[in-house]
N, C-alpha and C positions, 0 to 999 in steps of 0.2 A: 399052746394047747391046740389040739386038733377035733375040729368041728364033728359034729356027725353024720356019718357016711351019707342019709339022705339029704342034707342042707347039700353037702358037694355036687353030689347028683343031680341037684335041681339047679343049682349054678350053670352046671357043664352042660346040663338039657337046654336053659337060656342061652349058653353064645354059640351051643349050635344051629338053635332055631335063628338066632340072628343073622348070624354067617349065611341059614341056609336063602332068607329071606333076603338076603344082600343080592345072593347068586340070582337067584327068583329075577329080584327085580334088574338086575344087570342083562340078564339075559330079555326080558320084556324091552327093555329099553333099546338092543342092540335087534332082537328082531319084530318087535311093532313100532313103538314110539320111534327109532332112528332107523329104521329101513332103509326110507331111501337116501338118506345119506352116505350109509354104508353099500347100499346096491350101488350108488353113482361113482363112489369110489373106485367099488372095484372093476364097474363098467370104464373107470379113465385107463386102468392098467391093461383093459385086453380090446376097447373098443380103438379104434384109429380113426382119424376122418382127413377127408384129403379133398381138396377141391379140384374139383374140375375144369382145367380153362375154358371159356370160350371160343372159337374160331371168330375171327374178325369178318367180316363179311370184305367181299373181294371188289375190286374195281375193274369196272369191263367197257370195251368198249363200245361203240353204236352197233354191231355185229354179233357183239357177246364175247369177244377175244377178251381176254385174261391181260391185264394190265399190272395190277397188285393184285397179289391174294397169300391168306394162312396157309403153311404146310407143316406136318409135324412135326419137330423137333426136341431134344431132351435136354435136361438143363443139371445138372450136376449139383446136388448142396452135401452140405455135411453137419454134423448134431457134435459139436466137438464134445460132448458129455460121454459120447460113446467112443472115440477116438481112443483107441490102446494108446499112439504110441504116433503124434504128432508128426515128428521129423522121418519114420520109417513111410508114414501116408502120402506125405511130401514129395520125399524121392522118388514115388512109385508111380506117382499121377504126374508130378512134375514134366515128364516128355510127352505122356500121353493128350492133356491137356495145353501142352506147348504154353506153359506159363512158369514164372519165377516160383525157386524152391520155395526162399525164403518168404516169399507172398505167401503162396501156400502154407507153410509150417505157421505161421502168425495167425491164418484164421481158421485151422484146422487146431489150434490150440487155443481159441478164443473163450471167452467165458462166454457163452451164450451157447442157444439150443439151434441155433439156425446161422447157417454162412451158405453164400452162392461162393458155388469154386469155378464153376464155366457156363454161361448162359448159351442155349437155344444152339447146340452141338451138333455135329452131324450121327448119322447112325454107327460109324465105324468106331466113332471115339467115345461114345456110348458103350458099345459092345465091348472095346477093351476096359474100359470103366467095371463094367461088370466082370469081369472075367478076375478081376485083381481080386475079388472077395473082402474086401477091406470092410471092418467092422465101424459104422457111423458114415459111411459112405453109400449114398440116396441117387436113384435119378427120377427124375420128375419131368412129366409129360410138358410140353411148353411151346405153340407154336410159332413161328417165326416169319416172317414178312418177306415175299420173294416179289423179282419182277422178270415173268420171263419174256419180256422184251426188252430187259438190258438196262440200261440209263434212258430209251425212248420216252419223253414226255415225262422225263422225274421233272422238270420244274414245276409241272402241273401236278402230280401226281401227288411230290411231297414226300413226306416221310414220317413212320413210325415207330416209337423208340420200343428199348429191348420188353418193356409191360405191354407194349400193346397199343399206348397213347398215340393220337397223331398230334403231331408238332410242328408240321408245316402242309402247303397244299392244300391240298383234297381229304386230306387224310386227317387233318385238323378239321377242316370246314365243317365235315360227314363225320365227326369221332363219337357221335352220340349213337347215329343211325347205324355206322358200322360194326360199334363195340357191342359185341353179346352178352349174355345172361351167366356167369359163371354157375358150375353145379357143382355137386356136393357128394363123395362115396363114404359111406360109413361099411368097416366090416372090422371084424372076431380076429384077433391074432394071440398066439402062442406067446405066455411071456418068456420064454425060453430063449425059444427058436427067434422069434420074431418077423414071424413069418403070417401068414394070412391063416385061417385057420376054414379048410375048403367047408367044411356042415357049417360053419357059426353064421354068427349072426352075420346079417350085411343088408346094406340101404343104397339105393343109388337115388339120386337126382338128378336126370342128363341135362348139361348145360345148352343153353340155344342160342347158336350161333346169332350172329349179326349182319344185316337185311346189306346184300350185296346192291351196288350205285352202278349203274349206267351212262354211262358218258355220251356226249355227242361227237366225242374224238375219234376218227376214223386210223386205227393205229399203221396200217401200211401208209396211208398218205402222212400221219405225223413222221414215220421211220424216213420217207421220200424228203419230205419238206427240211428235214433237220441236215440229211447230210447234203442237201441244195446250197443249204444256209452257210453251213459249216466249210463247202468246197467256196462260197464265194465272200466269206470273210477272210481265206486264206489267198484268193485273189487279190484283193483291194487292202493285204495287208491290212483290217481292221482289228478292233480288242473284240469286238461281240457283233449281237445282231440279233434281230426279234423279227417272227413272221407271225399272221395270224392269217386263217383262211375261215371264208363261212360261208353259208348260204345264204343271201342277204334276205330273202322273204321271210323264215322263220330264224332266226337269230343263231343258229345253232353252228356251233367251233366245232369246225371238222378238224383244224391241226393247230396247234400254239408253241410256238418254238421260243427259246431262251438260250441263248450262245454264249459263251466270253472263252476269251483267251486264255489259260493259264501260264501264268508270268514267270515261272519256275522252268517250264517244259516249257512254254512253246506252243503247246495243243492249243486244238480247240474242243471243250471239252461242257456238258453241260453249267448254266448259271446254276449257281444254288439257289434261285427265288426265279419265279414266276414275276421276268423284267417288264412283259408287256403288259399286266394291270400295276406293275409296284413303281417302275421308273418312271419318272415325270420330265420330259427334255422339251425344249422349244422345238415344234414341228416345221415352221416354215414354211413356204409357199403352198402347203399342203392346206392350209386356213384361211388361203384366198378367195376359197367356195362359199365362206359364210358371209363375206361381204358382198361379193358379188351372187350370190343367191339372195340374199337381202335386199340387194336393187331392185334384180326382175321383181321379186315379190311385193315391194311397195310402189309398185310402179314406177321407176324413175329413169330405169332402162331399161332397155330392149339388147337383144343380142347384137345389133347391128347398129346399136349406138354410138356417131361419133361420140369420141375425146380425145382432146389433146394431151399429148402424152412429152414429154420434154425428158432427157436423159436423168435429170438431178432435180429435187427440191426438198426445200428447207423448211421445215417443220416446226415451230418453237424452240428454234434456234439449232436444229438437228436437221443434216443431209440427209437426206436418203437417195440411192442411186438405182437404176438399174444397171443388169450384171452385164450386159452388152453398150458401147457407148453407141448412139446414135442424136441428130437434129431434134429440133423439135416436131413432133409429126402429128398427125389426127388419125387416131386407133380407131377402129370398133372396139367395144365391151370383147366379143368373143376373143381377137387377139390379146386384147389386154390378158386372159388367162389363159390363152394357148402359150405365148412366149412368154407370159409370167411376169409382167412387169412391177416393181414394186412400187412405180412411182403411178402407175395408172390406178391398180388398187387402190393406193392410199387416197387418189384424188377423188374417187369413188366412197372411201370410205368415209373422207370430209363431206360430201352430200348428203349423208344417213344419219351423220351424229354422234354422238357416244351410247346415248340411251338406245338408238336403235340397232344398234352394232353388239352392245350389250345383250339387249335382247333376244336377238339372234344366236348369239353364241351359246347363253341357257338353252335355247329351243331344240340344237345342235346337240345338245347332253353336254358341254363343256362346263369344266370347273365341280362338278361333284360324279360321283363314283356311278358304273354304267345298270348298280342291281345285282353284279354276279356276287356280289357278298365275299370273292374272294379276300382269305385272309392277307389283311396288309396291303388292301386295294387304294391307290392310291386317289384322290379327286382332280388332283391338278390344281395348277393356280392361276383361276383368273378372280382379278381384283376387279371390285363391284364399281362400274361406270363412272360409278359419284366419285370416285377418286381418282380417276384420269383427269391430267393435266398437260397442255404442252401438245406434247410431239407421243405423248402415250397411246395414245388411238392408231398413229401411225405403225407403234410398233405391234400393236393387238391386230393391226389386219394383216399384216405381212407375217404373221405367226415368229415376232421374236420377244413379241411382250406378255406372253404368256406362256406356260405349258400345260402338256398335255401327258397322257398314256398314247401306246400304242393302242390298245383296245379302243378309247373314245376318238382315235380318229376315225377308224375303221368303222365304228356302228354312224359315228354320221354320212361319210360317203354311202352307207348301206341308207341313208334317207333318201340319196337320190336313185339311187337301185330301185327302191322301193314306191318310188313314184310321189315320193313327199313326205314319205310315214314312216316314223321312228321304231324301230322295232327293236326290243331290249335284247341284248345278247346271252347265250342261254349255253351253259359247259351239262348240264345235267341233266339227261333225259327222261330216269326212271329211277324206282328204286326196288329190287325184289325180297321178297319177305323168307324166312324160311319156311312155308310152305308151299314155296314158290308163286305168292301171287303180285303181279305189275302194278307195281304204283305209279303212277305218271309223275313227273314233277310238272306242280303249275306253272303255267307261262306268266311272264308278266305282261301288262297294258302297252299298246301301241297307241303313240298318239302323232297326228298330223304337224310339221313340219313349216312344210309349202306346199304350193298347191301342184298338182299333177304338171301344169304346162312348164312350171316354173322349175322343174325336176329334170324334166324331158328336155328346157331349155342348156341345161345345164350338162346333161349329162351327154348333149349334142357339143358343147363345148371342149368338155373331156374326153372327147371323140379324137377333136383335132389337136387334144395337146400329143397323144400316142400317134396321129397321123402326121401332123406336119409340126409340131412343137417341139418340147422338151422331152418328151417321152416317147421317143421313137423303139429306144431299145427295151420298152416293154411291149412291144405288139406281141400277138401270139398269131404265128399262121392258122388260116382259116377260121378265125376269131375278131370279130370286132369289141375292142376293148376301149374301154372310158378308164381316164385316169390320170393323176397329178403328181408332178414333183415339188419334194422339197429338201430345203436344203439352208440349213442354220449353226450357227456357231455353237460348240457345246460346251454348257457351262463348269468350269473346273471345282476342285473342291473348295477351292477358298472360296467359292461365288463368283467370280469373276472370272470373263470368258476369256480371256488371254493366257497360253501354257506358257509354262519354261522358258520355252526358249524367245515369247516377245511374239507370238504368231496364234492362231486361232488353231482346232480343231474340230469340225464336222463331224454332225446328225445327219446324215443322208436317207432319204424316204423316200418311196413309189406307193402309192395306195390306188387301188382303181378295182372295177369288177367288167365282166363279161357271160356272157352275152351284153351287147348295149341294148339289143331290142329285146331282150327276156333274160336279163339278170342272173344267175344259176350260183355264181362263184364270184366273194369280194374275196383280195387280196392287201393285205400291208405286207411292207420288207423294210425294216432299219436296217444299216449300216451302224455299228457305232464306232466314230473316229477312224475313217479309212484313212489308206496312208496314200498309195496314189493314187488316186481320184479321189476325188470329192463331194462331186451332185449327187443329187440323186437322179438322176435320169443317166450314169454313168456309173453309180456303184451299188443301185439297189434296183433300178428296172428292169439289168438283165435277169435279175433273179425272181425278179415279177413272172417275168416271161417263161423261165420253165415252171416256176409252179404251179401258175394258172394253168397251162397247156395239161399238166398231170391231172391239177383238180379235178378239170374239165371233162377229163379224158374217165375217169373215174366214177364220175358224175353221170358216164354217156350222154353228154352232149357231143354230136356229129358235130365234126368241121365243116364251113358253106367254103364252096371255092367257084371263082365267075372265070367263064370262058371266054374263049373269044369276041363273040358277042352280049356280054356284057348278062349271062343269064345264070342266077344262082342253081348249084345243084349240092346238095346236103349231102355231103360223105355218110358212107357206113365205116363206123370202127370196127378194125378188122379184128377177128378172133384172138386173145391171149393179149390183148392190148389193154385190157384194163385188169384191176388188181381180182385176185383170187376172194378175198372175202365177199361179203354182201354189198348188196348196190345202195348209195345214198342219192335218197330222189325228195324233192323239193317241187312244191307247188310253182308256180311261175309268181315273180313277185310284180310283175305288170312290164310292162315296157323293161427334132435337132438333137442333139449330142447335148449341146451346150446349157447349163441349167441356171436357175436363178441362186443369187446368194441373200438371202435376205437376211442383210446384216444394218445396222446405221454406220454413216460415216461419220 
């Protein structure tokens, strides 16, 4: 039976008010209560946001030349969700990006929103990148880490990977200071097109670069000093070789060389590390100055001290020889370190002790690291006094019972440069900000040594080992130079210093500075493992000799040359003689062939 017509009517009036009040509140809900939900939404489909890299801030050197620095480059990715058609993307970037198809087709069909297909690209391979029109195919702004002076001073310098990171060097050290601020572009694109949309919306956030480092590296004397090194490691047939040059009153590395041979080719070719703070090798007669600087300073000799000096003695049951035979004789102190005896030293160093020998050598910077913080800097190994036994003092003065860096030999001769006073060695001069304002970097503390006479005594000594001693072939014409050889067995990999073949292989070293009466320029030169020669007053002082000469030259320090009559007159450097960039100036810091082997028998 069928109801009456108005019962129906009021039925169908209720579930259209329901319906209508469904609608009501669907619609309340989608534009008050869920606004922004639905706004963010549809802001995800047409807003983009892209970051902006950083520029890394650059590495310069004492001049402001361009060491390392960001330039821009593009980086290639792909969205495989947009990819038509995998295998045809493939083949089409495949020569352009000079990489494997099938690499390509695998991450160009990957299930993810993001794949890199070629990092940090040139512009050319970019522009054909673009030009192919490929759908899911991005290039993104990305810069890239250049050096345009070549491989000069990469040991120092280091390296940064394809993000930006530094991972070794300078680059590591400074990675905080160097790395920028990334920014941020927000804008409006077409979902169609997909393309930018020029009126919409858009946001930028510029990113801020990162505070560019000043070096105290003088890059034409580093490009001088490397291929010095490089030409006379190919002389003396050696594997490598390490220079360090400075200004010895303010501590500051004007050049740092790192050599080795590559054993494939032949070359000589940059070390991959920074050898003069990481390698640690026995220096050799080069560590004769701490002992006999330890005499004069506790008063126990004078420069013109007999001693008797005998060709051989026996130590807790260990020989020790010097490298020329002769009688038994009566030395002064001063010859005992002109001709380098190992038997005079030691009998010097039995008068001091161990404690005071010890002493000395901490006072010297020996056995812990020199301050520069470089990464992987090594300390060296001297064993603490209380554990020498025997004939071990013997071998701590003759520099074979301990090691050393190149760098901590060098800032100690730079204690007699400097007139007694330790002065920390310093790679970093400044740092600038991006709105270009000069940060200095702080210096560290100098602390007293010995005392002034005691320095002067000494560096009167090192006088005569360049004039009538072992270091002849490091003189520099129109230079009076101070400086010592050494010359030690190099320890193999197994620990033990005996190679292959039943025979030893040399550490050759020259360390010395000049001016002697005003200081300007210290010098080291390793040798590592030369093949014919050996000493160091034979395979690493001629190479003293032109570096300092260039330093010097550099530096504009005049050569003195005496005349007939015995009367100094100070050259002028002629015009175009020294290097094109800026001048490195430094306050004054005050004042035979045949080399020693300091080896035990």
């Amino acid at each position: 039976m069928v109801g009456p017509p108005r019962g129906r009517l009021v039925g169908l009036l209720a579930v259209l008010t329901l319906t209508f009040a469904g609608i009501v509140g669907r619609l309340v809900d989608l534009q008050v209560v869920g606004d922004e939900r639905f706004v963010a939404y549809g802001e995800s489909q047409r807003i983009r946001a892209e970051t902006l890299p950083a520029s890394r801030g650059s590495l310069l050197d004492r001049n402001g030349a361009e060491l390392a620095l960001s330039v821009p480059a593009s980086t290639i990715v792909a969205d495989p969700r947009m990819v038509e058609d995998p295998a045809e993307a493939a083949a089409r970037l495949a020569p352009i990006l000079d990489a494997d198809v099938a690499v390509l087709e695998e991450r160009l069909g990957a299930d993810s929103a993001f794949e890199y297909l070629a990092r940090q690209v040139d512009d050319d391979v970019a522009a054909a990148v673009r030009a192919e029109r490929l759908t899911g195919i991005f290039i993104q702004p990305e810069p890239t880490r250049t050096h345009p002076a070549g491989q000069t001073a990469m040991a120092v310098l280091g390296r940064a990977d394809l993000d930006g990171i530094g991972v070794s060097g300078l680059e590591q050290q400074f990675d905080e200071v160097l790395t920028g601020t990334p920014g941020e572009v927000l804008y409006e694109r077409s979902l169609a097109a997909g393309v930018q949309i020029p009126v919409g919306e858009h946001q930028l956030q510029p990113a801020r670069p990162g505070d560019d480092v000043v070096l105290t590296l003088d890059r034409n004397l580093q490009y001088v000093v490397e291929q010095t090194l490089a030409a006379r490691i190919e002389e003396t047939d050696a594997r490598g070789g390490m220079v360090i040059v400075m200004v010895p009153g303010t501590g500051e590395i004007l050049a740092m060389a790192s050599l080795s041979v590559d054993e494939a080719t032949g070359e000589v070719v940059p070390a991959g590390y920074n050898r003069t703070v990481v390698d640690s090798f026995a220096p050799g007669s080069v560590l004769k100055v701490v002992t006999i600087g330890a005499s004069l300073e506790e008063g126990l000799s004078t420069p013109d001290r007999p001693i008797e000096v005998p060709y051989a003695l026996t130590v807790g049951g260990h020989e020790f020889q010097d490298a020329s035979q002769h009688g038994t004789e009566t030395w002064p102190l001063r010859r005992i370190l002109v001709e380098s005896s190992n038997v005079g030293a030691i009998r010097v160093g039995g008068e001091l002790g161990n404690e005071r020998i010890g002493d000395y050598l901490d006072r010297f910077g020996f056995g812990r690291p020199t301050g520069l913080s470089f990464p992987g800097e090594a300390a060296g190994l001297v064993r603490p006094w209380e554990e020498w036994h025997g004939s071990d003092y013997a071998g701590v003065v003759i520099g074979t019972g301990v090691s050393t860096t190149a760098m901590q030999v060098l800032a100690a001769y730079n204690v007699i440069a400097n007139d007694g006073v330790y002065v920390a060695p310093r790679l970093v001069e400044a740092r600038i900000d991006p709105e270009g304002v000069r940060h200095p970097e702080p210096q560290q503390g100098s602390h007293r040594v010995v005392s002034e006479r005691t320095s002067n005594e000494l560096a009167d000594m090192l006088t005569g080992v360049v004039e009538d001693g072992t270091g002849s072939q490091a003189a520099v014409p129109g230079y009076e130079v101070a400086g010592k050889t050494g010359t030690a067995w190099k320890q193999q990999e197994d620990g033990s210093f005996e190679n292959a073949a039943g025979g030893h292989d040399y550490m050759a070293t020259f360390v010395g500075f000049a001016p002697v009466d005003d200081p300007r320029v210290s010098v080291i030169v390793v040798i590592d493992q030369p093949g014919n020669v050996y000493s160091g007053g034979s395979a690493a002082a001629p190479a003293f000799s032109q570096i300092a000469e260039h330093a010097l030259r550099v530096l504009d320090v005049p050569p003195v040359t005496t005349d007939e009559d015995g009367v100094l007159t100070v050259d002028t450097l002629p015009d175009g003689d020294e290097q094109p960039a800026g001048r490195v100036r430094a306050e004054p810091a005050g004042r035979g062939d045949e080399d020693e082997v300091a080896a035990r028998g």
